[in-house]
N, C-alpha and C positions, 0 to 999 in steps of 0.2 A: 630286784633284778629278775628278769624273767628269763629264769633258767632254760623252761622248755626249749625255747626259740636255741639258744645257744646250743645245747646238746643235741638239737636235729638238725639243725645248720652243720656244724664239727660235725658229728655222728655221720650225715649222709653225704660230706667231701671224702673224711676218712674211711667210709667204708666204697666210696667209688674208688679211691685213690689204693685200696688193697684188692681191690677185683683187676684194677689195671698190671699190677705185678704181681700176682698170684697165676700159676698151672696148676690145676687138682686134676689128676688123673683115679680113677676107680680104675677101671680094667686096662690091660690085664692084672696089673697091682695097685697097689695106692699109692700113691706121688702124689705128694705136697711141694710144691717149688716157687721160690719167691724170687723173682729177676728183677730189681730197683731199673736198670736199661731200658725195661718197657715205657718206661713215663716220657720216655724221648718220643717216642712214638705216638703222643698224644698231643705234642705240641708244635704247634704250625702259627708262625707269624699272621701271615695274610689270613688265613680266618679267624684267626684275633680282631685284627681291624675292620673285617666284613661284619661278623658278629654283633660284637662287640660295640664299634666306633658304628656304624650305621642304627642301631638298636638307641642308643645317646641320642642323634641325632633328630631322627625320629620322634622321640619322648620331647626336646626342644621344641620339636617344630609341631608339635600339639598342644604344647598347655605354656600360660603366662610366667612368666619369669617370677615373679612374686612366688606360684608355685613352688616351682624346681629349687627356689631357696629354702624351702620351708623340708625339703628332704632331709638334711641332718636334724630337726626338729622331729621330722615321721617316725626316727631311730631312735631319739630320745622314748618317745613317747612308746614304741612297742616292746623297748628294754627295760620300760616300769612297771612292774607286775602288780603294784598296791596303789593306782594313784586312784580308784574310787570302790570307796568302801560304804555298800547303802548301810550298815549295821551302825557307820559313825553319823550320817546324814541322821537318821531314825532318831539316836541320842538327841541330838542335835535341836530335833524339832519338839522330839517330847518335854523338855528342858525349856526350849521356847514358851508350846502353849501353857506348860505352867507357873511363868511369870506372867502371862498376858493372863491369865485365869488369875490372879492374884492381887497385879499392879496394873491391868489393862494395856491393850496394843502399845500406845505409844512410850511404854518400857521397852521397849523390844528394840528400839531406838541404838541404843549403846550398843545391846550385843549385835544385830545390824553391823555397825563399823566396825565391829572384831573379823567380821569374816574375810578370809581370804579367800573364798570363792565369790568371782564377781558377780554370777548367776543366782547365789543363796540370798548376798543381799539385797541386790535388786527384788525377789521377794519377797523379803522383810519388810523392804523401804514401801513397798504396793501398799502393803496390810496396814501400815503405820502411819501410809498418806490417807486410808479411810477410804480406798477406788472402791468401786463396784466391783461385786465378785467377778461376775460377769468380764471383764475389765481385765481383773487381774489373771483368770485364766486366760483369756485368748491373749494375752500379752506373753506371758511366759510360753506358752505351747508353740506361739509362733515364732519365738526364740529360740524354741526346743529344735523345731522342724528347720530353720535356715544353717544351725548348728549340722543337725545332720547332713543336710546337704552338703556343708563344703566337706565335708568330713567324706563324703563317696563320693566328691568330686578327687582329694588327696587318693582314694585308692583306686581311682577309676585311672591315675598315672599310674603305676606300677600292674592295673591290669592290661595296658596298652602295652608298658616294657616286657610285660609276661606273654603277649599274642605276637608282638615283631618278631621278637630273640628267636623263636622256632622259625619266622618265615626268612630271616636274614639266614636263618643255618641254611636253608634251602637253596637259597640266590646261590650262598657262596660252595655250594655244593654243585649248583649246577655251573658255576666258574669253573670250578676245577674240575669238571669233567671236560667241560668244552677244551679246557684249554690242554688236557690231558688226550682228548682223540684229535686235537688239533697236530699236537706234537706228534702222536702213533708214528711208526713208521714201523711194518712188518717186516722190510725189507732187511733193515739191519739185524744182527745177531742177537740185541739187546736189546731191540723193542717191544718184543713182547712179555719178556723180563720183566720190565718195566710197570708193567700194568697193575699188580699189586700193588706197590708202592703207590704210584699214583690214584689207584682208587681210596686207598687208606686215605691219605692226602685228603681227597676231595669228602669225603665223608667225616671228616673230624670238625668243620662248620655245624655240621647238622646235631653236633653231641656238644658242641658248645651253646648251640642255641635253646636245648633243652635243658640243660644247666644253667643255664641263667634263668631262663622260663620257669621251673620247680622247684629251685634251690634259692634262689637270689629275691625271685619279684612277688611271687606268686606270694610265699607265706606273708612277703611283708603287706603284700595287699589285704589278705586274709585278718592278720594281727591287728592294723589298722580300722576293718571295721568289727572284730568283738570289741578294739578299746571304746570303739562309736553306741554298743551296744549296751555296754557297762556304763558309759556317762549318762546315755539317755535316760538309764532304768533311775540312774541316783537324781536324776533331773524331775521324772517323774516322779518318784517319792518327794521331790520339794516341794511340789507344786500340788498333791494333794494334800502334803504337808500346814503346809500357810493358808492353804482353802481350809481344811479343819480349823485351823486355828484364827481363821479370822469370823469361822461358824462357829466360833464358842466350844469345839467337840474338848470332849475329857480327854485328858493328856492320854490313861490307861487303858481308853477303847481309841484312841489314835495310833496307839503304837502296836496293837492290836491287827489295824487295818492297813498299819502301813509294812509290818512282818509278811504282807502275803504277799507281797513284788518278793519277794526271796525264797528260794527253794527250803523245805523244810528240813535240810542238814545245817542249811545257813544261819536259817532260826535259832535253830538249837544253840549252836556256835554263839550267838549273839547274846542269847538266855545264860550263859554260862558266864 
């Protein structure tokens, strides 16, 4: 579970949602005052649906249905904090070239079909069919590279929901201004009363729309492509991986070479 996310997500509603009913007063004394009543004042139907429902719509009428489905998937996927581990890939392969050191590639066969990553044995299955090296790199690498791409194609939605949400705060900002010097009338007693209120009004769009923009889209864009970053790196250690191993390299200068895609706290971690 990927805590972080959660605790800055909570952490920075609740601590907007204590700035909204909090007064700290310093001078001339110190006042502390918590008024729960404030939170009315934050919330306004119609820049809900400006925001909000225009922001949706938007994101709709930009990217494939196929996509937009694949959103509760995007949440799966940035609420898994361990789903790629190169220190298990690395076991994986050293363990490999030293049956194929032992009993030659087409052992490698069996374990092949153990894998539940559909990427690792597709290149098993390369080395096992005896391809050209040649072959087997630019096959997986161009696996690698189409991978990535839909993968920032997935965040390139939420960085579209993250640039609307501020300009719909704006539209509906400048709605309710319009529609706030439409109604003015200086003449009555209570028109000009009035004007706070409805500037409040017309400016609570514009703090919805950054909230959703910093709070909502933004991180999951962000989250989405380290998980892109972390798949690549365990994709590239398979693939110099099975390149080793189908160049005869010694299991203990493999793992050697494939330790240094990892930072060296990692290593360590891994050595232990």
């Amino acid at each position: 579970m990927n805590i972080n996310y959660i605790i800055g997500v909570v952490g920075a509603v609740g601590v907007f949602l204590f700035g909204c009913v909090t007064t700290i007063n310093i001078v001339p004394e110190f006042e502390f005052l918590v008024n729960f009543k404030n939170l009315i004042n934050f919330f306004d139907a119609a820049s809900i649906l400006i925001t909000i429902g225009c922001t949706i719509f938007i994101v709709v009428a930009s990217f494939p249905g196929s996509m937009l489905k694949s959103m509760p998937k995007h949440f799966k996927i940035i609420l898994n904090n361990k789903a790629f581990d190169p220190t298990t890939y690395i076991d994986q392969l050293v363990e490999l070239a030293q049956i194929a050191r032992k009993q030659g590639l087409l052992s490698l066969e069996e374990k092949a079909n153990e894998q539940q990553d559909p990427f690792f044995k597709q290149a098993i299955m390369l080395i096992v069919d005896a391809n050209d090296q040649d072959k087997v790199r630019g096959i997986l690498e161009n696996d690698i590279e189409c991978m990535s791409a839909r993968h920032d194609a997935a965040a390139a939605m939420y960085d579209k929901a993250s640039s609307v949400a501020p300009a719909f705060g704006m539209v509906g900002t400048l709605v309710g201004l319009i529609n706030m010097l439409k109604s003015m009338n200086f003449e009555d007693e209570g028109g000009a009363s009035s004007l706070g209120t409805s500037m409040g009004t017309a400016l609570i769009t514009t703090l919805y729309g950054c909230i959703l923009a910093h709070v909502v889209f933004g991180p999951v864009a962000q989250l989405l492509r380290n998980r892109d970053s972390e798949e690549v790196l365990c994709k590239e250690i398979i693939v110099e991986g099975v390149m080793a191993i189908l160049a005869g390299e010694n299991p203990k200068s493999l793992k050697e070479r494939l330790l240094t895609y990892m930072a060296q706290k990692q290593r360590e971690m891994g050595d232990e």
